[in-house]
C-alpha positions in Angstrom: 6.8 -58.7 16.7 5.7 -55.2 18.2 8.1 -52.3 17.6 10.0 -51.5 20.5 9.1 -47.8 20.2 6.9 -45.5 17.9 9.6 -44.3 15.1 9.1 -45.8 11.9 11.8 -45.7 8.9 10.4 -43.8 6.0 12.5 -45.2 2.4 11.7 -41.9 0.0 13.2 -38.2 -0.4 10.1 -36.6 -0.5 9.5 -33.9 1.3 6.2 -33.7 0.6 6.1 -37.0 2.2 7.8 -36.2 5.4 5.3 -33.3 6.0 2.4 -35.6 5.2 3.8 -38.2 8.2 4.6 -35.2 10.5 0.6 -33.9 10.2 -0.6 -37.3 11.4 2.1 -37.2 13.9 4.4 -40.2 13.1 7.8 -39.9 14.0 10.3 -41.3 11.4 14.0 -41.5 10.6 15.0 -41.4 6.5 16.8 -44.3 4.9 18.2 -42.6 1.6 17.6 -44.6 -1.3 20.4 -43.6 -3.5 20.0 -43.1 -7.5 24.1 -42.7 -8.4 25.8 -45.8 -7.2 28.1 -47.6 -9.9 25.7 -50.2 -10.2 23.3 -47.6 -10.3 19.9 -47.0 -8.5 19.1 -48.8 -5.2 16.1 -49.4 -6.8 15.4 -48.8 -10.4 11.9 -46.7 -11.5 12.0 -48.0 -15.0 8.8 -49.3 -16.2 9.0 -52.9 -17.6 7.8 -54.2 -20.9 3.6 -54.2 -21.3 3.5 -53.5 -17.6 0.1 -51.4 -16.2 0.7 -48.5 -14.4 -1.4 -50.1 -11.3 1.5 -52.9 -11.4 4.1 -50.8 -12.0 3.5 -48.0 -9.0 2.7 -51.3 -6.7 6.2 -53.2 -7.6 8.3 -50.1 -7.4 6.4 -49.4 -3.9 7.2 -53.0 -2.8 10.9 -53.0 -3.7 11.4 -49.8 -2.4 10.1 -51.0 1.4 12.1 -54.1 0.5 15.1 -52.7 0.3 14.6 -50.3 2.8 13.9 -53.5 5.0 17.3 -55.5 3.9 19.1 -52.2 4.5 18.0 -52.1 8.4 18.8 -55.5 8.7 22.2 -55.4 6.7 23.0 -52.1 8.8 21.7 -53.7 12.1 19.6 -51.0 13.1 16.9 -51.0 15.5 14.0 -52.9 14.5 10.9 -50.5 12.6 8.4 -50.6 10.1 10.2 -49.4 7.0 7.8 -47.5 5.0 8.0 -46.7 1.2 5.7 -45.2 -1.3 5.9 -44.4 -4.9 3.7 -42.1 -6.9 2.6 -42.5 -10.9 0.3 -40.2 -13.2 -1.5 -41.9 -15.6 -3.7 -41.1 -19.0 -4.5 -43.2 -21.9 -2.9 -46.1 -20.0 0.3 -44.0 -20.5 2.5 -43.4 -17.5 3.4 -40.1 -16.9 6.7 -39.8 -15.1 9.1 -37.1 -13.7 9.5 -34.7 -16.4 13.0 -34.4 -17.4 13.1 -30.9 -19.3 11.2 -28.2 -19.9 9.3 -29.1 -23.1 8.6 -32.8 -21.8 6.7 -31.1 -18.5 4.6 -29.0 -21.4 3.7 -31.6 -23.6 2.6 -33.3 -20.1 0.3 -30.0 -19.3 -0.9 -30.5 -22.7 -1.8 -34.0 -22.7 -3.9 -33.4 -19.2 -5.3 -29.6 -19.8 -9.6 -30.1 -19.7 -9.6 -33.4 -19.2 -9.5 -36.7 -16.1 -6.4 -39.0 -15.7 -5.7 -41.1 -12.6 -3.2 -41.1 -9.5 -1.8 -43.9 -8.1 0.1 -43.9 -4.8 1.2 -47.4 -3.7 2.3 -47.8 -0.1 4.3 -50.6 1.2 5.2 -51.1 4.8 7.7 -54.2 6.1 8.3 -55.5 9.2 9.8 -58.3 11.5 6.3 -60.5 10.7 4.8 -58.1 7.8 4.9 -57.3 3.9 2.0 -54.9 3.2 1.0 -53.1 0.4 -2.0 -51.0 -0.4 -2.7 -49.2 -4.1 -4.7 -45.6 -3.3 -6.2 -44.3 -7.2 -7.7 -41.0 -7.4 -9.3 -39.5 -10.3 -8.0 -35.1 -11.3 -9.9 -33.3 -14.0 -8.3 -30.3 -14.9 -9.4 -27.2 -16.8 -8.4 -26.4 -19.8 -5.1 -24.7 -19.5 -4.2 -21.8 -22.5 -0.6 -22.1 -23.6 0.5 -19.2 -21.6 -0.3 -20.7 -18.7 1.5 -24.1 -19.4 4.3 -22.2 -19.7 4.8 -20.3 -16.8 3.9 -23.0 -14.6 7.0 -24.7 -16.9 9.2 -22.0 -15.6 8.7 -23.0 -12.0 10.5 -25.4 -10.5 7.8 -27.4 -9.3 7.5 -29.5 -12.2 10.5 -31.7 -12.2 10.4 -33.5 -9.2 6.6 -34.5 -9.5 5.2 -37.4 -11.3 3.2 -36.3 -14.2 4.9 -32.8 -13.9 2.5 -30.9 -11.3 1.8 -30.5 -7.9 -0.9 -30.3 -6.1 0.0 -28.6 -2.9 1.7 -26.0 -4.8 0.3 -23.6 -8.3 -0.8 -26.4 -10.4 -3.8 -26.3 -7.5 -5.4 -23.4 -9.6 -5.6 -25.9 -12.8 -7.9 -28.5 -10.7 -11.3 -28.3 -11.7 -12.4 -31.4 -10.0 -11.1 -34.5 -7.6 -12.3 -37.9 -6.7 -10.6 -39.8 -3.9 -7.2 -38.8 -1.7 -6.0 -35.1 -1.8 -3.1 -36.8 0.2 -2.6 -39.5 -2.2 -2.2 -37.1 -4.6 0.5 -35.4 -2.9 1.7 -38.0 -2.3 1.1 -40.3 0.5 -2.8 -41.5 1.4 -2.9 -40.7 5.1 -5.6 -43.2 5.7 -4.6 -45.9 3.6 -1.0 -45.4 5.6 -2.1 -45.2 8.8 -4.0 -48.5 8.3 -0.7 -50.1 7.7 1.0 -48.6 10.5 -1.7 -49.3 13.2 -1.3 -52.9 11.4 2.6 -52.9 12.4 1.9 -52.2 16.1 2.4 -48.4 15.5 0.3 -46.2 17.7 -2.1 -43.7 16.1 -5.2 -41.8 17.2 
């Protein structure tokens, strides 16, 4: 089933996100995902047992747009794509999450200064007819980064809402010495990749 106009439903708080849909020119309305119920997160971030980053930023992706999905339905809403992404940082095999404190965004910046770890941006999209999902991975080098500079990025307040504790559209540009892939995926949302999806669910794009 077509949608039966050219919103879509975007499931995430980012902003960053928003403006990414807003410079391709898709037109969405937010369905909050909430993180403080009594039973606690709509849907829960934490990573499971032995599970690969790849896996991990994929299933939280899908269960995001799931829910997102259920919620329309549940709500009886008018009839969209539901969108959802999640983002992960990864080095080692380690995944690198939201820093929760000032000396955990550090030791992050440590672990990356002068040298390449990955960025995964899953994207899921459900509809009427449709469960898509599409992994973008992009490879950052960065410089090597003196302590004094760790730390006044640390004093920012960028880091702690970013996935491996920096953001590309914002200072931590000046530590990138090289990138291979999405600049939007890193920021998080691949604008081709997502477009694919939404051309795919009867959502019209140049």
């Amino acid at each position: 089933m077509k949608p039966i106009d050219k919103k879509i439903y975007l499931a995430s708080k980012s902003p960053r996100r928003r403006e990414l849909l807003r410079q391709i020119g898709v037109e969405f309305e937010l369905l909050t995902l909430r993180n403080d119920t009594p039973r606690g997160p709509d849907v829960t971030e934490l990573v499971n047992p032995g599970e690969a980053a790849i896996d991990y930023v994929a299933r939280v992706a899908r269960e995001k747009a799931a829910f997102g999905w259920n919620m329309v339905q549940h709500r009886r809403l008018t009839l969209r794509p539901v969108l959802a992404a999640d983002t992960t940082v990864t080095i080692d095999g380690a995944i690198l999450g939201k820093p929760g404190s000032p000396n955990e965004a550090m030791e992050m910046l440590e672990r990356l200064s002068g040298r390449t770890h990955q960025v995964m941006t899953a994207i899921a999209v459900y509809h009427t007819d449709m469960q898509r999902q599409v992994t973008q991975v992009s490879q950052v080098r960065f410089a090597k980064l003196s302590a004094a500079s760790i730390k006044a990025y640390c004093s920012t307040p960028e880091p702690y809402d970013k996935a491996g504790g920096y953001g590309l559209q914002g200072l931590a540009a000046l530590f990138v010495e090289h990138i291979e892939g999405s600049h939007s995926g890193i920021v998080g949302l691949p604008l081709f990749e997502t477009a694919q999806l939404l051309r795919e669910a009867g959502i019209p794009l140049a």
